[in-house]
SEKE-558217 format. One record per residue: residue in three letters; x, y, z of N, C-alpha, C in turn. Coordinates in steps of 0.1 Angstrom, whole numbers, plus 5000, padded with zeros to 4 digits. Layout:
N
ALAXYZXYZXYZ ...
This chain:
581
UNK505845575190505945715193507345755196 UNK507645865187508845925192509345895206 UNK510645865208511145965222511146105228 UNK511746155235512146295240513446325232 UNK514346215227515646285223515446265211 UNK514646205203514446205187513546305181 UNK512446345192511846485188512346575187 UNK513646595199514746705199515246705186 UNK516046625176516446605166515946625157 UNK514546555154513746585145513346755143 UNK512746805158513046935157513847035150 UNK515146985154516547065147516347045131 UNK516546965128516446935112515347025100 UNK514047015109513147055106513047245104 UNK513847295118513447425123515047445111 UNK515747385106516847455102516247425086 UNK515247345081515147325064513647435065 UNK513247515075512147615078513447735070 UNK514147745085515047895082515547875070 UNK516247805063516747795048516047815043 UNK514347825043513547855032513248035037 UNK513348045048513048195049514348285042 UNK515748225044516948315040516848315028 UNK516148165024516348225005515648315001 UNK514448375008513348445005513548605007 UNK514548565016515348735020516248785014 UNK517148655005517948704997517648704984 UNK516448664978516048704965515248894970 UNK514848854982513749014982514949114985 UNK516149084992517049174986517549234977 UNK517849164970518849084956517649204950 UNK516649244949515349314939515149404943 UNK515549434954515649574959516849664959 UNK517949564956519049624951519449654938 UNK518849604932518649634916517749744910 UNK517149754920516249874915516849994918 UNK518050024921518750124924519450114907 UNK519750034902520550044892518950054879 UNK518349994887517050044875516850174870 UNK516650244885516850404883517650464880 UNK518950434882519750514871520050474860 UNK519150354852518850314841517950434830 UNK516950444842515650524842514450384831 UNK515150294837514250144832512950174840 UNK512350234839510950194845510050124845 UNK510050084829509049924827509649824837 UNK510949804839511649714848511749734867 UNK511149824868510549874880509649834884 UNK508549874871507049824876507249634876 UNK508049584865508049444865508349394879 UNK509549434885510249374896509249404906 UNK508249534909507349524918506149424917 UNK505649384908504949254906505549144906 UNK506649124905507448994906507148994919 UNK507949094927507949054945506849054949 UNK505849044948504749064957504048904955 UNK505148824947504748684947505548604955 UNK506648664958507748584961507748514972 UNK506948564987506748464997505948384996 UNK504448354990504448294985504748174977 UNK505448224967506448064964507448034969 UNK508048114980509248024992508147995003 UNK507147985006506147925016505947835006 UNK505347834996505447684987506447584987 UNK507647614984508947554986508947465000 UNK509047545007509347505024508147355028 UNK506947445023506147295026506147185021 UNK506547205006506547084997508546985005 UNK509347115008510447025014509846935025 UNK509146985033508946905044507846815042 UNK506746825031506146675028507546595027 UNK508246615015508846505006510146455020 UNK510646505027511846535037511346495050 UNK510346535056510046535071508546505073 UNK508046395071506946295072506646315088 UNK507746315096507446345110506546475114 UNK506846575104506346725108505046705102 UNK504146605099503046625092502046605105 UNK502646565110501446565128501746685137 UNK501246665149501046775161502446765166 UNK502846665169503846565178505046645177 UNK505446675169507146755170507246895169 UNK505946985164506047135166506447175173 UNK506247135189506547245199508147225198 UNK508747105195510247095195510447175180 UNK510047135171510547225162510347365165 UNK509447455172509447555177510547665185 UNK510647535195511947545202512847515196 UNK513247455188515047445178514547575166 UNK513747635164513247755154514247865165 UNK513847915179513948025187515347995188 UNK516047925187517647855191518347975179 UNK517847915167518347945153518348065153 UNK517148175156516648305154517648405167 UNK518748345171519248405180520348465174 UNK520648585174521948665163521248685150 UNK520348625148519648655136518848795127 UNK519448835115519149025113517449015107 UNK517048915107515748935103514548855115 UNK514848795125514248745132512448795136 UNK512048865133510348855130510048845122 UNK510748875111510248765093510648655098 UNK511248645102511448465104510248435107 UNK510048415119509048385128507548405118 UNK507248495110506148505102506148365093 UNK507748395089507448265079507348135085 UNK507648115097507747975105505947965104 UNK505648025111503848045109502948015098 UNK503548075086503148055074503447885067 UNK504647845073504747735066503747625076 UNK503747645090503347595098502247545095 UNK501147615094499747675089499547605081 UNK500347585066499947515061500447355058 UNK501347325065501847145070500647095077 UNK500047195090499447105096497547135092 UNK497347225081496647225072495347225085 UNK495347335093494347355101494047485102 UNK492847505106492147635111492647715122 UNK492647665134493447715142494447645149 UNK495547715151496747645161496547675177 UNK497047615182497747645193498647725196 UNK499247825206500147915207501747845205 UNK501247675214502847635214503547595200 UNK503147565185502847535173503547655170 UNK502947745171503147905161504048015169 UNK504148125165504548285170503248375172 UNK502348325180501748385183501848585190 UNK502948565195503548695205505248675197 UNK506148765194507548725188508348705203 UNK509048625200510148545210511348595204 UNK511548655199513048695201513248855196 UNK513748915207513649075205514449145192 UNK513949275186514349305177515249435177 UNK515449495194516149585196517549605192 UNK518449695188520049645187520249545181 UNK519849495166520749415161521449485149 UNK522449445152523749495142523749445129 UNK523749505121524049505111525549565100 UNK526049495090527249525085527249675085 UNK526249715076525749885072524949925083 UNK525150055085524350115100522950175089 UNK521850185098520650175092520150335088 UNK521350395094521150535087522450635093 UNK522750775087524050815084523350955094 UNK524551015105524251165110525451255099 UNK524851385099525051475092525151575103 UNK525951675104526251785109526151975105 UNK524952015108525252155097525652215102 UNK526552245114527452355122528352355113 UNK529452235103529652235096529552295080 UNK528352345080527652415072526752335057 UNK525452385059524352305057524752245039 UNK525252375031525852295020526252235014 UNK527852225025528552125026528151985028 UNK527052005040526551895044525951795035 UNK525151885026524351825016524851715005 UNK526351855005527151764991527551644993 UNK528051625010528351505010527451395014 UNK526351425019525251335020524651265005 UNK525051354995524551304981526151254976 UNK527251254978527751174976528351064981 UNK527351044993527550905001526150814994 UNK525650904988524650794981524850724969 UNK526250754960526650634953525850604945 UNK525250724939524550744919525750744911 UNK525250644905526450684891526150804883 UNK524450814881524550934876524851074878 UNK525451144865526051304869524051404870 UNK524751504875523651544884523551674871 UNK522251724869522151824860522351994862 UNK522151954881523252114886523352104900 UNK523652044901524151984914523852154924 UNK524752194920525152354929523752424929 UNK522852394923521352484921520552424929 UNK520352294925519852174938519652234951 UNK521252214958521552204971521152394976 UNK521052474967520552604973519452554972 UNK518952494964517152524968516752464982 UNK517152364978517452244995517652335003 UNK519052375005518852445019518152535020 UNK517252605010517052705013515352645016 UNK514752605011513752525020514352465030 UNK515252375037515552345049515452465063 UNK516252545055516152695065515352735069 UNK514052695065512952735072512152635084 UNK512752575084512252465091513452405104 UNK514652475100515852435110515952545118 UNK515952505132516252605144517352715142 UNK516952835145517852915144519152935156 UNK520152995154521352975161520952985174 UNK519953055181519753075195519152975201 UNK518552915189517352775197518052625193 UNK519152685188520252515181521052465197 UNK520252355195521152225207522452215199 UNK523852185204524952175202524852015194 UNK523651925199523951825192522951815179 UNK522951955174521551915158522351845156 UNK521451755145522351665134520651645125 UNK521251635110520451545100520851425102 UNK519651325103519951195103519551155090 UNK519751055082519550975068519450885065 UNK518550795060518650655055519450625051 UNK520150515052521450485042520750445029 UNK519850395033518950305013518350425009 UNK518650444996517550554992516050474988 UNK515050504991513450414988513050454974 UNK512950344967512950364950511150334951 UNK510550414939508850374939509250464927 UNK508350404918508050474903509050474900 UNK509350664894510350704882510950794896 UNK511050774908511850854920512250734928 UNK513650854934514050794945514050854955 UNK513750864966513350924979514450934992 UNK515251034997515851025004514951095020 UNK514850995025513951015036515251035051 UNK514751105058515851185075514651285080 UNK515751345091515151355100516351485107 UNK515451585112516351695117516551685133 UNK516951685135516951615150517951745160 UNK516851835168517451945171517251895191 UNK517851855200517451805210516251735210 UNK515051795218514451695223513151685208 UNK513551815199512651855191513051755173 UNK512351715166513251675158511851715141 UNK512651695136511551765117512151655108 UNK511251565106511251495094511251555081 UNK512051505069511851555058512051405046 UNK511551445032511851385024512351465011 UNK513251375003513951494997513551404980 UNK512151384973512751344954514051334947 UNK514451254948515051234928514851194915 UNK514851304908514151204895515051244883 UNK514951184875515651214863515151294851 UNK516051384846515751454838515851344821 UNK515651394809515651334798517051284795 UNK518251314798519351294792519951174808 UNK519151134813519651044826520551144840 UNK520451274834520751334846519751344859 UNK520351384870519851374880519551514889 UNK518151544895517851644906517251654915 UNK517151704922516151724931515351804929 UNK514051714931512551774926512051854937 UNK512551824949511251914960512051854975 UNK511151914983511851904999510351885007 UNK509551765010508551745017509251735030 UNK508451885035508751865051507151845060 UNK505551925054504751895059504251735063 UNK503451715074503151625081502351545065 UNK501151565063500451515054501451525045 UNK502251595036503051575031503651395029 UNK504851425040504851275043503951175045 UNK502851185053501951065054501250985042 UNK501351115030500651065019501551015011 UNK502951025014504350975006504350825010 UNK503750775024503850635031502650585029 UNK501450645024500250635026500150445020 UNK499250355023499050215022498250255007 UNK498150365003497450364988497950384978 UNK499550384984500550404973501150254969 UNK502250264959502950134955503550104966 UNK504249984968505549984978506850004975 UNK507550064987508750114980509649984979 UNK510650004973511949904970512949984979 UNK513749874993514549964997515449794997 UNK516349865006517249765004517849775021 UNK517149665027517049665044518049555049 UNK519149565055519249475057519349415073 UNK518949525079518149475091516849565092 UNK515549495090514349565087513749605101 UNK513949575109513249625124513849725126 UNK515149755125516049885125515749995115 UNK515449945106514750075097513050105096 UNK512150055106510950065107511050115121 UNK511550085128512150155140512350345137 UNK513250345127513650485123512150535118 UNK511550485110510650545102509550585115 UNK509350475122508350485137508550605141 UNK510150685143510250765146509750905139 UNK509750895128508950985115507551005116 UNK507150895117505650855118505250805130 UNK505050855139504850785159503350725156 UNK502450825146500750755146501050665136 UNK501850605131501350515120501450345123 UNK500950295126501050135132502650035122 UNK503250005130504350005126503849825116 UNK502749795112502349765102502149805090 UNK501649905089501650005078502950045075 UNK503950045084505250065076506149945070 UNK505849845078506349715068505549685058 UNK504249745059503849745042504049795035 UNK504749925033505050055030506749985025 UNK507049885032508149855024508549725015 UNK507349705011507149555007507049445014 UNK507049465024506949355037505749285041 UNK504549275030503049265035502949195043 UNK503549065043503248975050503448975068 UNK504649035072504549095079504049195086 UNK503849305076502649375081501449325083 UNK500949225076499749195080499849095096 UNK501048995098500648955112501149055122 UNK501349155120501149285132499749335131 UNK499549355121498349425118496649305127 UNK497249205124496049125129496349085144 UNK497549115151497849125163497349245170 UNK497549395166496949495168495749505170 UNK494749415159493349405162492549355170 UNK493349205176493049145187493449195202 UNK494749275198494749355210493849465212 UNK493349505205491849615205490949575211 UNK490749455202489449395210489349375223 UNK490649325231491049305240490549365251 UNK490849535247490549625255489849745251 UNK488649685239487449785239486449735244 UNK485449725242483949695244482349765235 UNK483349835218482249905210482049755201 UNK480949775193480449655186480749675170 UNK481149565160481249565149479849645144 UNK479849715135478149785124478449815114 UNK477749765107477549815090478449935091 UNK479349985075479850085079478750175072 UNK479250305076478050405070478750445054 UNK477550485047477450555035476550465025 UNK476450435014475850375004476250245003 UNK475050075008475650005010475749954994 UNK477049874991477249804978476649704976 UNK476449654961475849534953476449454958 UNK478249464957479149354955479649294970 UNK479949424979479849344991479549415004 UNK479649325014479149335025480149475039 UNK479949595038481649625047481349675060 UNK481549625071481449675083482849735093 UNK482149775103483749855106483149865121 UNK484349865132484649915145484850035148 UNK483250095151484050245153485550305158 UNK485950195170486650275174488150225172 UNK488250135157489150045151489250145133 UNK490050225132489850335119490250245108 UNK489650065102489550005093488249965091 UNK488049945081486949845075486649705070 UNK485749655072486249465068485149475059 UNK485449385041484849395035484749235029 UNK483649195027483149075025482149055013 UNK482748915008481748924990480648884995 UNK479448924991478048874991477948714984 UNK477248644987476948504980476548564966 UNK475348634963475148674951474748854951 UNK475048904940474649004935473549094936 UNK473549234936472149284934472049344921 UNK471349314911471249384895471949534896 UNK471849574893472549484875473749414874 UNK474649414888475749334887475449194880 UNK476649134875476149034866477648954867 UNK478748994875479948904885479748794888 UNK480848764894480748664907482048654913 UNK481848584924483148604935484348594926 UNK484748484919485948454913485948604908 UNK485548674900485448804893486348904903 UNK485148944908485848984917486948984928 UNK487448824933488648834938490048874929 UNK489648844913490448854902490949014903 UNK489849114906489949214906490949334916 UNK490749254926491449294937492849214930 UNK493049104930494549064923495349174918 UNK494049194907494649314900495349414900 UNK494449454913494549614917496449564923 UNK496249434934497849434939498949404933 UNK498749344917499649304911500049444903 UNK499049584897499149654893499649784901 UNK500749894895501549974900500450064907 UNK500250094922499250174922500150364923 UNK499150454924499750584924498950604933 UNK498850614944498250664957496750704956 UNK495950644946494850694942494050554942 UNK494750424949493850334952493850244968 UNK493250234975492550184987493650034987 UNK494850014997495549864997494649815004 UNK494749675000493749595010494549485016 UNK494649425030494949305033493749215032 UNK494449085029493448955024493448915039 UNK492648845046493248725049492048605050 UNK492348485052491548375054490948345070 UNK489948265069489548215085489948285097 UNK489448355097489448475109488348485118 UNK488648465136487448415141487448535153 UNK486648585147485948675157485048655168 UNK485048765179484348745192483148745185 UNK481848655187480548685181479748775188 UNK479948805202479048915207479549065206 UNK480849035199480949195191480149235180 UNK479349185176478549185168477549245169 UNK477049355165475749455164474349305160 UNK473349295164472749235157471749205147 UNK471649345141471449395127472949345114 UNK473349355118474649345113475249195110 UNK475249135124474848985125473448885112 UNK472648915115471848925105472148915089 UNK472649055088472749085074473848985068 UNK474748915075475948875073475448695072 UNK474548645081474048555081473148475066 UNK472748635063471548605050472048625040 UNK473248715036473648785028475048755021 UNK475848645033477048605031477248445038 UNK476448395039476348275041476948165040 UNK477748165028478648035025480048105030 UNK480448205036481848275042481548305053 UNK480648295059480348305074479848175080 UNK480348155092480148025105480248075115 UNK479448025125479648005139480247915148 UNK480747905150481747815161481847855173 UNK480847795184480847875194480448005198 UNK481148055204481348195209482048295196 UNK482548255188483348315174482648275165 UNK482648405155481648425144483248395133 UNK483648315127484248285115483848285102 UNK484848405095484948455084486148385075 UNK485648285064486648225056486948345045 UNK486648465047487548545037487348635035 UNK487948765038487448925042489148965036 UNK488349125032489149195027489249335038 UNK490349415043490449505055491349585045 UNK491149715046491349845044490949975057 UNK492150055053492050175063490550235063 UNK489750295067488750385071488850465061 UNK488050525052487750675046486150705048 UNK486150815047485150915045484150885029 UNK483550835030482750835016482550945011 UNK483451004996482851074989482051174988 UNK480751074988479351194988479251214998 UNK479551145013479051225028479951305032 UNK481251315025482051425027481351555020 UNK480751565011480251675005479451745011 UNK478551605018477351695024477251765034 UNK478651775042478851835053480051925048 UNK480951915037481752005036481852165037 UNK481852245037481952405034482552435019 UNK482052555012482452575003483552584998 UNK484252615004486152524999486252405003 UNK486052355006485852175012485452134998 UNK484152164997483552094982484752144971 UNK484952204972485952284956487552204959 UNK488252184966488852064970488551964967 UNK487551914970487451784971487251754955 UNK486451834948485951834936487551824928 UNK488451954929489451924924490351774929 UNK490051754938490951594939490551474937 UNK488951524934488451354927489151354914 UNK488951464904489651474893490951434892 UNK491851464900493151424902493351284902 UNK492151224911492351054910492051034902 UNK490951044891490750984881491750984869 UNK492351124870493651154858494851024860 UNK495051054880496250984880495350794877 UNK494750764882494550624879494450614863 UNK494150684853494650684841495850664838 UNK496350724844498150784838498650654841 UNK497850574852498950394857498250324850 UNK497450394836496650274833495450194835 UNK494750254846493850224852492550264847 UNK491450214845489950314840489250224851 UNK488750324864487650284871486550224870 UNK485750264861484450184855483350254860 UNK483450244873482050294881483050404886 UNK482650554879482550644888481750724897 UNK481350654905479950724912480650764921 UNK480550904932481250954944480850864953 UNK480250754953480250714965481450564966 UNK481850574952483150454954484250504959 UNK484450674960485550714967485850784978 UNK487050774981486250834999487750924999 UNK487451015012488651085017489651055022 UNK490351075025491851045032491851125042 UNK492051095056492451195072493351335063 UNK494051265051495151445048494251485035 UNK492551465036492051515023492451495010 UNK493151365007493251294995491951194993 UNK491751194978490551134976490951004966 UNK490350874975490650774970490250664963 UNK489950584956489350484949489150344956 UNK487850304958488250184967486850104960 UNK486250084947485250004950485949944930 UNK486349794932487349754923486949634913 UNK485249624915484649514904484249534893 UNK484649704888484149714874485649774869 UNK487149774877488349834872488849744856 UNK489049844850489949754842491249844832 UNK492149744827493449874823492849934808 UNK492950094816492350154800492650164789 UNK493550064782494350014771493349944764 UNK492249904774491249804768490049874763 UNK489850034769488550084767488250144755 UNK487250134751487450274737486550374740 UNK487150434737486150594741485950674728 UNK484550684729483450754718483150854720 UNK483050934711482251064711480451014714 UNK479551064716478051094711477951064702 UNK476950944692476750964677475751124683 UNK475451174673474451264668472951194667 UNK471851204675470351184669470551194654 UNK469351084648469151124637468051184636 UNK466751194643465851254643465151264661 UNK463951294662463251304673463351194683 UNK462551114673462250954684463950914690 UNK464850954681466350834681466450994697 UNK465951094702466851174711465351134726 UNK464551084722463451064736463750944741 UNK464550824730464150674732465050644747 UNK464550544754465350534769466150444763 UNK466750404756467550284753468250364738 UNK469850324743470550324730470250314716 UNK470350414705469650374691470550304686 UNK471950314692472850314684474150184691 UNK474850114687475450034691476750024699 UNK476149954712477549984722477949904729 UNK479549914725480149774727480349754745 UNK480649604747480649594763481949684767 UNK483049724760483949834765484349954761 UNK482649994756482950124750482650244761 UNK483150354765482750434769482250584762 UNK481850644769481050794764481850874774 UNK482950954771482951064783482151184787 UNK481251244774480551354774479851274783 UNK479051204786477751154794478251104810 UNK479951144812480251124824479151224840 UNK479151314832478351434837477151374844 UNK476251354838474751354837474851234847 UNK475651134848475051014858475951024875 UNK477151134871477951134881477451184895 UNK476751354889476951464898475451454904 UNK474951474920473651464920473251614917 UNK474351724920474151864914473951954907 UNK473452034898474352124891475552174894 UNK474852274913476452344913477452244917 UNK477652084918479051994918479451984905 UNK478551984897478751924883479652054875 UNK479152174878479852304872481052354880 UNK481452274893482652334900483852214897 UNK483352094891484051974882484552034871 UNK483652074866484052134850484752224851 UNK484852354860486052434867487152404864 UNK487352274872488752204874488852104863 UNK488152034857488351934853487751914840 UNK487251984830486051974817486651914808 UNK488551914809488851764796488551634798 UNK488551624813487951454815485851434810 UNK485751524797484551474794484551474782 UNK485651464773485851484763486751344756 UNK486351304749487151174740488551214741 UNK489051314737490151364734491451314744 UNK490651354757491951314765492051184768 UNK490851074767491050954770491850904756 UNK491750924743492350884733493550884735 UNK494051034742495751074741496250994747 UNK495951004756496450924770496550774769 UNK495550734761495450624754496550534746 UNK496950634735498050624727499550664736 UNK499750734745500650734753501450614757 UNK499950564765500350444773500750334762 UNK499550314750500350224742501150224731 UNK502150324734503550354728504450304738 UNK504150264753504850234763505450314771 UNK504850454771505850534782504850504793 UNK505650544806505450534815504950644822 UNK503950704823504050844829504550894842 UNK504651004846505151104859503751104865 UNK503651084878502251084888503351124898 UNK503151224907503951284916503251254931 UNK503751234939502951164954503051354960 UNK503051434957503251574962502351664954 UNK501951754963500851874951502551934938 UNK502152044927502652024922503352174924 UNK502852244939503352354942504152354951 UNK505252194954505752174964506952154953 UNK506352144942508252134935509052254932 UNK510452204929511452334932511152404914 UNK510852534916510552614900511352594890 UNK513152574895513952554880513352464866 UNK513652474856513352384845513752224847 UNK513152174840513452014839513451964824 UNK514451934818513951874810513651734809 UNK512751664795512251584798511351564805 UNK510551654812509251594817508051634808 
């Protein structure tokens, strides 16, 4: 058995070939976030969407890396015996350190899997973060003050040229009036101005899609107005500003977890989730490190947040409400605004899947660019829940229904593999309590999802309203992902024509239909349980039943362009022309 001064040592060695594997992981996820600034004024988009699927593998394979060093390297770290010293020479290291809670995630992550167990102990892991994230300095300051006593134009011009585009702007001087002149509605007038307003500003501009986002903050004393400001490029690689999001929903649907993640370039990340915290005070500052590519992180806040819930509620897990699914099992905490979704062992007809299928699916959805029109999910593995939070209807259902991913251990009900998403409103139970502009809304923004998940390539499969639900800012979203596939692959048919009587009464196809053919005319008849939903669709939406647009759109995508999906209505953009769009 070790000594006390050889475990100290072993410690050190170990906690410093850990952090080498986290810095390399920070400096490639940098290194791709800095390039995507030069993407965009490439207007490389295919190389956008590439680099956002590349990174969303990358911790991953530096948690790979790290463990396979310490098989081959540190035979000692394969037992219990030196963690807590490697723990403690980990906290040593993390001291002056600009990323120190990614650290600490990845210490966990490699942890986790060396000692190839279910659960740890606290002294092993980061269960709670040990080393504070307040005031650390960074080379670059994590965001710039602006002064409009100065005068707000001025201000502008130099804020856009502290952002260091190569590209020439397509009217620079037209821009910055529209800017201010949306700004001015929203900035304190001279009687109500604190001597210290300032615009504050990200120093990174946040790249997603074919935009780049300059995200601040009006900061008038005690009162302050977030804003976001588009850039996108016109056809000749010049540059404008598209629009000025200053509404609340506005923004929240710009950060929403059902959009892509952005590319920023952080180089102290607690410092710029900090700022955003400020933007966003309701949004779990999980959701914002996912919001910036950070999943992994966001997810061990996010599963810290939930045990501190539990901590201090006492409502019970229950089936969640609306139409329960073939494919899986979803329950929810009322007073927890997520859902936990679980694969059933088998199927109910006609589904004709299976788990692998479906986990493939969800891959999908994360490896594919989303447009705010799909449901993010965090994975995680072996998760052990209080068992007497458990409804026991619910309990039951989970027992019978999901059996080979469900255990009991004790007092904890353990789940080897659940999928968690934010809370929405189902679809159809939004309707049935809506008011007559509620429905005509909602009607126009299921249409909207289905166009935009086209436009990324996407064909849902099952459109029934009960696979999509609302958003708290009335966006309607897509969340049920075992029949998605990219619509490059679909073919879309007109109706043959009956040939006679019998071929228009028979219940069964006369005519031949391939496993990925679709019919859009017949989208109608299986969708709507209405007439009047079905004719207030057709209102807004009557080309999505027509071959026509699925063909176009079709041929679009496989010519390789990339389409414009805008995260903003399209009455928030500034009226000048654009070309190229």
């Amino acid at each position: 058995m070790a000594s006390n001064e050889e475990l100290v040592l072993i410690g050190r060695r170990v906690a410093r070939a850990i952090l080498a594997g986290f810095d390399k992981h920070y400096r490639i996820f940098r290194a791709m976030s800095t390039t995507a600034k030069e993407r965009f004024e490439q207007g490389d988009w295919r190389g956008i969407k590439d680099a956002h699927r590349t990174r969303i593998d990358l911790y991953a394979q530096r948690v790979k890396e790290a463990v396979a060093t310490l098989h081959e390297n540190f035979p000692e770290a394969l037992g219990d015996t030196a963690w807590p010293a490697i723990k403690h020479a980990y906290i040593e290291l993390l001291l002056g350190h600009q990323q120190p809670e990614l650290a600490e995630t990845f210490f966990n992550s490699v942890a986790c899997r060396v000692l190839d167990r279910t659960y740890f102990h606290n002294q092993y892991i980061f269960w709670r973060p040990s080393v504070s994230t307040e005031h650390i300095d960074g080379q670059q300051p994590t965001y710039r003050s602006y002064y409009p006593s100065m005068g707000l134009k001025a201000v502008l011009k130099t804020m856009v040229a502290d952002l260091q585009l190569a590209n020439a702007w397509e009217d620079l001087d037209r821009d910055i009036e529209a800017v201010s002149r949306a700004l001015w509605e929203f900035l304190p007038r001279p009687s109500e101005t604190h001597a210290e307003v300032q615009l504050q500003v990200l120093s990174s501009l946040c790249f997603r899609n074919k935009a780049a986002y300059l995200i601040g903050v009006v900061v008038n004393g005690p009162e302050s107005t977030p804003f976001a400001i588009p850039i996108l490029h016109n056809g000749l690689h010049e540059l404008y500003f598209d629009a000025v999001l200053l509404r609340r929903g506005e923004l929240g649907t710009l950060f929403s977890l059902a959009r892509a993640y952005f590319m920023v370039d952080m180089e102290v990340p607690s410092a710029f989730i900090r700022f955003l915290k400020g933007i966003f005070p309701e949004k779990p500052a999980a959701e914002l490190y996912i919001s910036v590519g950070l999943a992994k992180q966001g997810k061990t806040l996010f599963y810290r947040d939930l045990f501190e819930h539990l901590k201090h509620s006492s409502d019970t897990f229950v089936s969640a409400p609306g139409v329960k699914g073939m494919v899986m099992l979803v329950f929810t905490l009322p007073s927890f605004p997520y859902v936990f979704k679980v694969i059933r062992d088998r199927f109910e007809p006609p589904k004709t899947s299976d788990r692998a299928h479906v986990e493939a699916q969800y891959r999908f959805v994360k490896l594919n660019d989303r447009v705010g029109r799909m449901a993010d999910t965090l994975e995680y593995s072996d998760v052990a829940f209080p068992l007497n939070r458990f409804e026991p209807a619910l309990l039951a259902e989970l027992d019978q229904k999901a059996a080979n991913i469900v255990e009991r251990q004790g007092d904890k009900l353990v789940i080897k593999h659940l999928y968690i998403e934010r809370r929405l409103t189902p679809l159809d139970l939004f309707l049935l309590h809506a008011d007559e502009a509620g429905v005509r809304q909602a009607m126009r923004e299921y249409g909207n999802a289905i166009r935009e998940l086209a436009g990324a390539n996407i064909f849902p499969g099952d459109l029934l309203l009960k696979n999509f639900g609302v958003t708290r800012f009335g966006r309607v979203v897509f969340y049920d992902y075992d029949e998605i596939a990219p619509l490059e692959q679909m073919t879309f048919r007109r109706m043959p024509t009956p040939r006679d009587d019998d071929d228009e009464t028979r219940g069964e196809p006369w005519f031949f239909v391939g496993a990925n053919d679709v019919f859009p005319e017949e989208f109608a008849k299986f969708i709507f349980p209405t007439d009047k939903l079905r004719q207030i669709f057709l209102d807004e939406h009557a080309d999505l039943f027509t071959p026509q647009f699925w063909l176009q759109l079709q041929a679009r995508l496989t010519a390789g362009e990339v389409l414009d999906v805008f995260p903003y209505p399209e009455s928030r953009r500034f009226p000048h022309p654009h070309r190229g769009l």
